[in-house]
The first five atom37 places (N, CA, C, CB, O) and aatype in JSON, in Angstrom:
{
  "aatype": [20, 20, 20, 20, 20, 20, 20, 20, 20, 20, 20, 20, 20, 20, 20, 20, 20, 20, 20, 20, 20, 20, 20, 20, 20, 20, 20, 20, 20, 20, 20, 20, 20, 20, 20, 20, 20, 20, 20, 20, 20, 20, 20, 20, 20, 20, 20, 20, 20, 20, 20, 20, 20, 20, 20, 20, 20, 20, 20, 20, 20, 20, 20, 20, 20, 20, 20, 20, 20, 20, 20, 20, 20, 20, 20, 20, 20, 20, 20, 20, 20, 20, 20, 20, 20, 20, 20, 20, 20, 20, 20, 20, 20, 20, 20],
  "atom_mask": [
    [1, 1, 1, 1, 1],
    [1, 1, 1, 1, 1],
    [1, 1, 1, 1, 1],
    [1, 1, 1, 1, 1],
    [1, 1, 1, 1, 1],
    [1, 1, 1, 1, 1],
    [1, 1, 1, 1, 1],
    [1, 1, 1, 1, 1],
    [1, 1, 1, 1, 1],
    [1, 1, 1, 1, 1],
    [1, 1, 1, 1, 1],
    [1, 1, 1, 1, 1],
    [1, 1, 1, 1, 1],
    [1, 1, 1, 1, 1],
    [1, 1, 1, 1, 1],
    [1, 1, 1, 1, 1],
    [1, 1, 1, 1, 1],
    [1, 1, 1, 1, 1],
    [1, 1, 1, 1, 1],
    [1, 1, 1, 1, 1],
    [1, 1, 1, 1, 1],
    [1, 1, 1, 1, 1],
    [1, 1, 1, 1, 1],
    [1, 1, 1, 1, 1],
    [1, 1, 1, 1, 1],
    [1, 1, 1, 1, 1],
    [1, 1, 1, 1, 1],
    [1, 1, 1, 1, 1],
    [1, 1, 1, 1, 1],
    [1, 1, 1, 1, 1],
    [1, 1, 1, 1, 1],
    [1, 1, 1, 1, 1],
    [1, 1, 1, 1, 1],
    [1, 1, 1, 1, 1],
    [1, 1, 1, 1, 1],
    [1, 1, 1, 1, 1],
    [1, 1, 1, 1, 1],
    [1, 1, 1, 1, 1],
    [1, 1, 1, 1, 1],
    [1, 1, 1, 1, 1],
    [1, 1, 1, 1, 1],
    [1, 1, 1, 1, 1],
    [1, 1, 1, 1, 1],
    [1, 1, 1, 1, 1],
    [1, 1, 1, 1, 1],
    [1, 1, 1, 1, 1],
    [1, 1, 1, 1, 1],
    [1, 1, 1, 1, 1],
    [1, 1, 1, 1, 1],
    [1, 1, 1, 1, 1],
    [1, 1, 1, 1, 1],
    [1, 1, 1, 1, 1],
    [1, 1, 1, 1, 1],
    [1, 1, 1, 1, 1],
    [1, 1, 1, 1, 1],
    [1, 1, 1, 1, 1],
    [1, 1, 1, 1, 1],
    [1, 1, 1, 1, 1],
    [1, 1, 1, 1, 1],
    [1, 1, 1, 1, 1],
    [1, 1, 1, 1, 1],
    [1, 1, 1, 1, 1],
    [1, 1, 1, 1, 1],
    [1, 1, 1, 1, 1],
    [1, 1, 1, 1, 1],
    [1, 1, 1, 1, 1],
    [1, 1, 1, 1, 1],
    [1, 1, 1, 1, 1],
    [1, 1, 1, 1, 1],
    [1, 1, 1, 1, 1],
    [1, 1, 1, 1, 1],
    [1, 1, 1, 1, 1],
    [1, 1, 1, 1, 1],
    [1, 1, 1, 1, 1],
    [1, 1, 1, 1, 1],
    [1, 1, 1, 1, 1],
    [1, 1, 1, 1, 1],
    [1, 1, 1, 1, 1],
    [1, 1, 1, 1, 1],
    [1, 1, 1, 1, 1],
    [1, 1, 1, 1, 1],
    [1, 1, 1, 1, 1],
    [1, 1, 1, 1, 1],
    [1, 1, 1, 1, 1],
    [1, 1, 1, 1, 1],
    [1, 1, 1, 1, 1],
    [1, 1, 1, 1, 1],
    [1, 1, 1, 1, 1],
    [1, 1, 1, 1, 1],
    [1, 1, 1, 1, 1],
    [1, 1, 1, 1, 1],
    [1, 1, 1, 1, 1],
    [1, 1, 1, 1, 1],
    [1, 1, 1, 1, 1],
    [1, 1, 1, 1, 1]
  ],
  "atom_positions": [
    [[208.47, 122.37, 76.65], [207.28, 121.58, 76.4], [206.2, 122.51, 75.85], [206.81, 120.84, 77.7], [205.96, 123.62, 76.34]],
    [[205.6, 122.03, 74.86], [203.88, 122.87, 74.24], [202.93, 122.35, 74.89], [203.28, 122.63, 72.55], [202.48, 121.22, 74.68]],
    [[202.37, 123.44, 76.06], [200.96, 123.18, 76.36], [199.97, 123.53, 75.22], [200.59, 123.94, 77.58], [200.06, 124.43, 74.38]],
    [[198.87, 122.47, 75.43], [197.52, 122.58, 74.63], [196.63, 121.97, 75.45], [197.47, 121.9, 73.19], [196.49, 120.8, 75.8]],
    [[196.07, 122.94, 75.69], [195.94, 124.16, 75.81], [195.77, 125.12, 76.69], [195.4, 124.29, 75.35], [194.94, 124.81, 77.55]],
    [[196.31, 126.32, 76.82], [196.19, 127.25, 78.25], [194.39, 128.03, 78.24], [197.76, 128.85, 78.16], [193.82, 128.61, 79.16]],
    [[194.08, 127.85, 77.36], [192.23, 127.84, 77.36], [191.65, 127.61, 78.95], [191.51, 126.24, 76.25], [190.95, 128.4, 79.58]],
    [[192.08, 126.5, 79.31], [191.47, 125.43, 80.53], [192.4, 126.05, 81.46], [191.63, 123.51, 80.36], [192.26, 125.63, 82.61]],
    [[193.1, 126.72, 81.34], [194.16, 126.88, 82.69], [193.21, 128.4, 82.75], [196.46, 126.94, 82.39], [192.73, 128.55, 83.88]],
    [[192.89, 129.44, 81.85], [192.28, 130.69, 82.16], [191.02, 130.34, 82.5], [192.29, 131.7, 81.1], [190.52, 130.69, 83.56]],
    [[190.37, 129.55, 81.55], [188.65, 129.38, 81.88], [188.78, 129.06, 83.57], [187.7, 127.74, 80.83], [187.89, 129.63, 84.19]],
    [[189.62, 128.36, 84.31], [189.29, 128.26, 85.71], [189.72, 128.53, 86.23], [189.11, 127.61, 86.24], [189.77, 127.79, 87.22]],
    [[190.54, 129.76, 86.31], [191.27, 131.06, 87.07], [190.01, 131.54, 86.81], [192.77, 131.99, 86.48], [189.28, 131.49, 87.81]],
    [[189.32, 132.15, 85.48], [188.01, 132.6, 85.62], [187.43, 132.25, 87.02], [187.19, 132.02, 84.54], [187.47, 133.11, 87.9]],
    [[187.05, 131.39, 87.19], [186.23, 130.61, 87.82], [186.63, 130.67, 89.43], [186.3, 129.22, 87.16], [185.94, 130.87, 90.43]],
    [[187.69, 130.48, 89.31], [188.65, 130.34, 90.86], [189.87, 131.29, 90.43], [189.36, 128.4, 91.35], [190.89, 130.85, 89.9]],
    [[189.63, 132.75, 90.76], [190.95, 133.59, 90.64], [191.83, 133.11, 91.76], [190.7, 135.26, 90.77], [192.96, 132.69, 91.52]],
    [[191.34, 133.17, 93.03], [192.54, 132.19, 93.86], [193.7, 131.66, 93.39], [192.06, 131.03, 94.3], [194.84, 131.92, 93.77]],
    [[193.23, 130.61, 92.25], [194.05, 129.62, 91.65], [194.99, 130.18, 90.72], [193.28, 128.63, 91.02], [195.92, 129.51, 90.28]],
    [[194.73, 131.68, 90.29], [195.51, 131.73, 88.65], [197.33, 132.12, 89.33], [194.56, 133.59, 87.21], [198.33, 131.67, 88.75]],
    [[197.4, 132.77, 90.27], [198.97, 133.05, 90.53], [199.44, 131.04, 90.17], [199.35, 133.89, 92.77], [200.19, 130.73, 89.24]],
    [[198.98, 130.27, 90.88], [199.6, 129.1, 90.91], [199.78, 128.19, 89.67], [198.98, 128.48, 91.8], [200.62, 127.32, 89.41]],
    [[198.45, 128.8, 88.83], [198.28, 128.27, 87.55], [199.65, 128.35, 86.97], [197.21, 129.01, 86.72], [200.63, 127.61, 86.9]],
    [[199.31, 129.59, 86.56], [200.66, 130.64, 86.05], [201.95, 130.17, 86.42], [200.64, 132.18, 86.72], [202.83, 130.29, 85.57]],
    [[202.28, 129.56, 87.73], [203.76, 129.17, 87.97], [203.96, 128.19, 87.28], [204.2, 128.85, 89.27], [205.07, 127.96, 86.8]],
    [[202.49, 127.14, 87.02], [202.67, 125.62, 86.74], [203.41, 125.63, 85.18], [200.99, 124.72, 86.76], [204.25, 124.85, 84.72]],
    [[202.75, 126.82, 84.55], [202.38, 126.84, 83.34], [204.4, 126.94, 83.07], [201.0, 128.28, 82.85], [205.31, 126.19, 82.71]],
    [[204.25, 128.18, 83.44], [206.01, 128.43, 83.14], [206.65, 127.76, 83.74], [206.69, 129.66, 83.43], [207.8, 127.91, 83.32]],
    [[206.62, 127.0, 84.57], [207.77, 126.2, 85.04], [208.06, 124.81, 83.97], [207.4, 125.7, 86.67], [209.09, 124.3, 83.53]],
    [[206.09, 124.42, 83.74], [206.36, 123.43, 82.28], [206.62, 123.57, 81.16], [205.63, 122.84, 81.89], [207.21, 122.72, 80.49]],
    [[206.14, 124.87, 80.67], [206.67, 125.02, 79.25], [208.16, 125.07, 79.37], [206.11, 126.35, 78.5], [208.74, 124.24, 78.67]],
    [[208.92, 125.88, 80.12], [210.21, 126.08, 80.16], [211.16, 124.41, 80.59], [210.35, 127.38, 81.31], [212.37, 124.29, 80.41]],
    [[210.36, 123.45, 81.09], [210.66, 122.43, 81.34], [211.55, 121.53, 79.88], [209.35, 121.96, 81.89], [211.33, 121.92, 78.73]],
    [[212.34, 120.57, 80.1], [212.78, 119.96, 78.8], [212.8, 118.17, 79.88], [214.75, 120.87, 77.93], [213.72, 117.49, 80.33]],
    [[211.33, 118.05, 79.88], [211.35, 116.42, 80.12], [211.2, 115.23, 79.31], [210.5, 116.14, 80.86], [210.33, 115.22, 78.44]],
    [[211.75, 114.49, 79.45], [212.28, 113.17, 78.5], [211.58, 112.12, 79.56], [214.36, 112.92, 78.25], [211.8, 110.99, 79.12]],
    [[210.85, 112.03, 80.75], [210.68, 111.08, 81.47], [209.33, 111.39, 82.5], [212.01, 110.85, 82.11], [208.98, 112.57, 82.44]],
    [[208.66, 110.71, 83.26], [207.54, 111.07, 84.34], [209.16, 111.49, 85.44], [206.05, 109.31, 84.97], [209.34, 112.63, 85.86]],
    [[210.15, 110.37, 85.74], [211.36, 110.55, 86.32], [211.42, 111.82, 86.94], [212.38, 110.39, 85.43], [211.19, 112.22, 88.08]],
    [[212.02, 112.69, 85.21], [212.65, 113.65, 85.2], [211.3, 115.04, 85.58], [213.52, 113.57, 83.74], [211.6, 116.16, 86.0]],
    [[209.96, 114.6, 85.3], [209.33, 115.47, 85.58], [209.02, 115.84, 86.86], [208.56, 115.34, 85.01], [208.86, 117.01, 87.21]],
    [[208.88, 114.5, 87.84], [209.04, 114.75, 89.39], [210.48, 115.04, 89.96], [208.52, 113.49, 90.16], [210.74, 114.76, 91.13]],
    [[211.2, 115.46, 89.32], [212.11, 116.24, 89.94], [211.89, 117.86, 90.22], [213.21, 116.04, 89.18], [212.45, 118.5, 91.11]],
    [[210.83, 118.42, 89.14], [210.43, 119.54, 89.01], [209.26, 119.82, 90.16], [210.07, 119.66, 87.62], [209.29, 120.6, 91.12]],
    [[208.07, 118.77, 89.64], [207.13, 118.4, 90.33], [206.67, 117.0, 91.08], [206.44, 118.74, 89.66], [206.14, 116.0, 90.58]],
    [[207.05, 117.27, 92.5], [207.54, 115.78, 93.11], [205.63, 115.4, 93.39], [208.95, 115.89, 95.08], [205.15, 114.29, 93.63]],
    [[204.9, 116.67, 93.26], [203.54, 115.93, 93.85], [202.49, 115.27, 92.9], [202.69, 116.97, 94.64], [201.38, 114.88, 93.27]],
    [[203.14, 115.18, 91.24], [202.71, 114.81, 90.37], [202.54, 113.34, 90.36], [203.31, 115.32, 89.56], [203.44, 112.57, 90.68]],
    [[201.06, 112.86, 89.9], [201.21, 111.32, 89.78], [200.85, 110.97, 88.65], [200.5, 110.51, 90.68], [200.39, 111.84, 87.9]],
    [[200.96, 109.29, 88.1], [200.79, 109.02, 87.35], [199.55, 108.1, 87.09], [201.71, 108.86, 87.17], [199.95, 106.94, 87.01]],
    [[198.52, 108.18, 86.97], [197.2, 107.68, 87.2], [196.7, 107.08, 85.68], [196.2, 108.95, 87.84], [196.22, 107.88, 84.88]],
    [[196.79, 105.9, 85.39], [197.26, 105.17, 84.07], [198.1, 105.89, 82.86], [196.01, 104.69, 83.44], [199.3, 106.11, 83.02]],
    [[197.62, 106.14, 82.01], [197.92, 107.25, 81.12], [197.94, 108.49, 81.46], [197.2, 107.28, 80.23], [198.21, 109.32, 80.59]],
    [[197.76, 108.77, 82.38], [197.85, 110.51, 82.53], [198.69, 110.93, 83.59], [196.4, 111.24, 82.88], [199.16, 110.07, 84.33]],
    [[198.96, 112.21, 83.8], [199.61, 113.07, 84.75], [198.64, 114.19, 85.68], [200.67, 113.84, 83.88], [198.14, 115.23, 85.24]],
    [[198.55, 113.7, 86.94], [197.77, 114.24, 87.44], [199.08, 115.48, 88.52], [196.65, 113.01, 88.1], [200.06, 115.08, 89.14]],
    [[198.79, 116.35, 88.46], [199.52, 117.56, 89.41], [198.35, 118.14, 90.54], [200.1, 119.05, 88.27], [197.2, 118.52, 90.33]],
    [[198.95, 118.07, 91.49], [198.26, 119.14, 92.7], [198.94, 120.42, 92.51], [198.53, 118.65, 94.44], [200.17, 120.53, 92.48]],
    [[198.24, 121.24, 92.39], [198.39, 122.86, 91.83], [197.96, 123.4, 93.09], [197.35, 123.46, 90.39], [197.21, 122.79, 93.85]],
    [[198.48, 124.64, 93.31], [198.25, 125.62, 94.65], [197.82, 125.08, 95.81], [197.26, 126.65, 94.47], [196.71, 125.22, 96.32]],
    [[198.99, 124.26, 96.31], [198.8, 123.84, 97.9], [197.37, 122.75, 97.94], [198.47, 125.51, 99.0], [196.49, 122.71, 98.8]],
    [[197.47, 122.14, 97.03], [196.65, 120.86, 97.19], [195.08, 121.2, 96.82], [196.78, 120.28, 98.81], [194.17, 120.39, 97.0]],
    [[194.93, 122.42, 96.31], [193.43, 122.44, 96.19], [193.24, 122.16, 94.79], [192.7, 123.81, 96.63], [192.1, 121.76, 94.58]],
    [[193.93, 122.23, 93.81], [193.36, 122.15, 92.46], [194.08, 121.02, 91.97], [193.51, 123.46, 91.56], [195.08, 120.68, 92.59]],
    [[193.62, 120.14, 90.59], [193.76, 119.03, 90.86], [194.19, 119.55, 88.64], [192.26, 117.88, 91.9], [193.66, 120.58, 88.23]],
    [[194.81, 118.97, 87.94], [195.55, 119.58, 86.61], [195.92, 118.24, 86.22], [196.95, 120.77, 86.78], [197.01, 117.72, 86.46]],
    [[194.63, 117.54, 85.38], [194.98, 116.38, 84.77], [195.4, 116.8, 83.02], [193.61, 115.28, 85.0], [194.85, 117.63, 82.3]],
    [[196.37, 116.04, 82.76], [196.94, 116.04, 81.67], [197.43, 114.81, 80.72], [197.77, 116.71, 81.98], [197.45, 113.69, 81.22]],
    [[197.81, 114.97, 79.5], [198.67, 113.43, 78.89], [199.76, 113.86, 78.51], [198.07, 112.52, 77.54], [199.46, 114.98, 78.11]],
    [[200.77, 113.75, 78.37], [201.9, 114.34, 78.22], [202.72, 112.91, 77.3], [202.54, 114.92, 79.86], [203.12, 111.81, 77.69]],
    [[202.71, 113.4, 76.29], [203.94, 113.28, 74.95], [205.37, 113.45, 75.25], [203.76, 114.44, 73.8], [205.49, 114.67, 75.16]],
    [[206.18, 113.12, 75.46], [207.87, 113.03, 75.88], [208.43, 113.07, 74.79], [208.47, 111.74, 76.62], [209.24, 113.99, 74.67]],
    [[208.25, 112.17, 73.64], [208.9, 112.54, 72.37], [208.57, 113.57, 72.29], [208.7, 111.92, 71.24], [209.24, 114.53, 72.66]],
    [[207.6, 113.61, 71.86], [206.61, 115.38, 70.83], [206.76, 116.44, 72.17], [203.95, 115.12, 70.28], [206.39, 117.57, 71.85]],
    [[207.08, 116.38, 73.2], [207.7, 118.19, 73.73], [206.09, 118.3, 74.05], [208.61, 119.78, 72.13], [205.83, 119.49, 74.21]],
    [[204.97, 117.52, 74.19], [203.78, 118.19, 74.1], [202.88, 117.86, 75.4], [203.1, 117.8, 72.76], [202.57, 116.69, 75.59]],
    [[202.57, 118.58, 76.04], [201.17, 118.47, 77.25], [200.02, 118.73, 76.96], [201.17, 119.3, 78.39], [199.74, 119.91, 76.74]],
    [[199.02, 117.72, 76.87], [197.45, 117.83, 76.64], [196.72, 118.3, 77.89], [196.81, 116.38, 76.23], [196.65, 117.42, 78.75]],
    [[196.09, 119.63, 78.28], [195.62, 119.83, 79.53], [194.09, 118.71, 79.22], [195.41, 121.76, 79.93], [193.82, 118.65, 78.02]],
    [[193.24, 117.99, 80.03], [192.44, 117.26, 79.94], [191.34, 118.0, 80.49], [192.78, 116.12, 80.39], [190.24, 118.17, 79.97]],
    [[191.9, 118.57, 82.03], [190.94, 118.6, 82.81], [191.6, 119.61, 83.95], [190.47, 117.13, 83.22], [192.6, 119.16, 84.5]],
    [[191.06, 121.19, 84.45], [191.27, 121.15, 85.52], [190.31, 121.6, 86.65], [192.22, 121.63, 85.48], [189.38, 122.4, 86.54]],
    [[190.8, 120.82, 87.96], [189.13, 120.53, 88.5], [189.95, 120.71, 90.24], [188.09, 118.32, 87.91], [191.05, 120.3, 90.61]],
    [[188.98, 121.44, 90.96], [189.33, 121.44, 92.19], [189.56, 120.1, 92.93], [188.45, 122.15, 92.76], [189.32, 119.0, 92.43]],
    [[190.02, 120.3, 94.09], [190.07, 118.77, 94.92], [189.05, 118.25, 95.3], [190.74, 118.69, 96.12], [189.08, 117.02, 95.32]],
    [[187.76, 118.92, 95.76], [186.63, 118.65, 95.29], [185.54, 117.78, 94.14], [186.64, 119.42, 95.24], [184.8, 116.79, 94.23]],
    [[185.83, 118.53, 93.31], [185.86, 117.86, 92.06], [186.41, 116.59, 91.41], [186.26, 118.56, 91.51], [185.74, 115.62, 91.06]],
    [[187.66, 116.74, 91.3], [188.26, 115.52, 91.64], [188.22, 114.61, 92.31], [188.93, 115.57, 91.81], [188.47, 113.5, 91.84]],
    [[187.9, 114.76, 93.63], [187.32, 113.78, 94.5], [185.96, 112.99, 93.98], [187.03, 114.51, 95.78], [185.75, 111.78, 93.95]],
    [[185.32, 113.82, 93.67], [183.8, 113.19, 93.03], [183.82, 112.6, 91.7], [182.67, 114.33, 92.85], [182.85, 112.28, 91.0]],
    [[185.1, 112.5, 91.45], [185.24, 112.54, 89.13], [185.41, 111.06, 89.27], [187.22, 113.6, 87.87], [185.41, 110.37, 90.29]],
    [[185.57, 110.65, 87.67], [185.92, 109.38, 87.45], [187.57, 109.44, 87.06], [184.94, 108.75, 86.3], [188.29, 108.45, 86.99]],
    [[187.96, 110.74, 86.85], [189.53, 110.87, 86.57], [190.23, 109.99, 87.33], [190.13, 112.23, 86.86], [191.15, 109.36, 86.82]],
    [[189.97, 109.85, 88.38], [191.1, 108.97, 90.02], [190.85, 107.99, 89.55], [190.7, 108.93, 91.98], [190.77, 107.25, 90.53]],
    [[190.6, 107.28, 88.52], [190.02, 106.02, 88.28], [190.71, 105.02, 87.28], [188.7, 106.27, 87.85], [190.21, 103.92, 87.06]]
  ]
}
């Protein structure tokens, strides 16, 4: 799969180094991923949901929150947004 973009995955490791080891797993476990389905993607990642159009992932033990749109034909992941559980809690994303 092509993430676009890992920009948003460093800008908030910046921000929250805590977070970047977990980032980093998310990142390679999806690019290296070959999903055809939301299905086939919670087999990888079972804590991933699907919140209308998008793919929302809990990243590093539930604190960070990695909204995305994800393309199945096109191989492609749009990062949207990533925002602590915090954050997320307060967003209109859950919505």
């Amino acid at each position: 799969m092509h993430v676009i973009t890992r920009k948003r995955l460093n800008d908030f490791a910046e921000v929250h180094p805590e977070s970047r080891s977990a980032l980093l797993r998310w990142y390679h476990l999806l690019k290296s991923g070959n999903f055809n389905s939301f299905d086939e993607l919670r087999e990888i990642f079972p804590e991933a949901d699907q919140v209308g159009k998008l793919t929302v992932f809990n990243v590093g033990g539930n604190k960070v929150r990695l909204i995305s749109a994800i393309h199945y034909s096109r191989r492609k992941v749009y990062i949207r947004a990533v925002l602590t559980h915090e954050e997320y809690s307060k967003s209109k994303w859950k919505e």
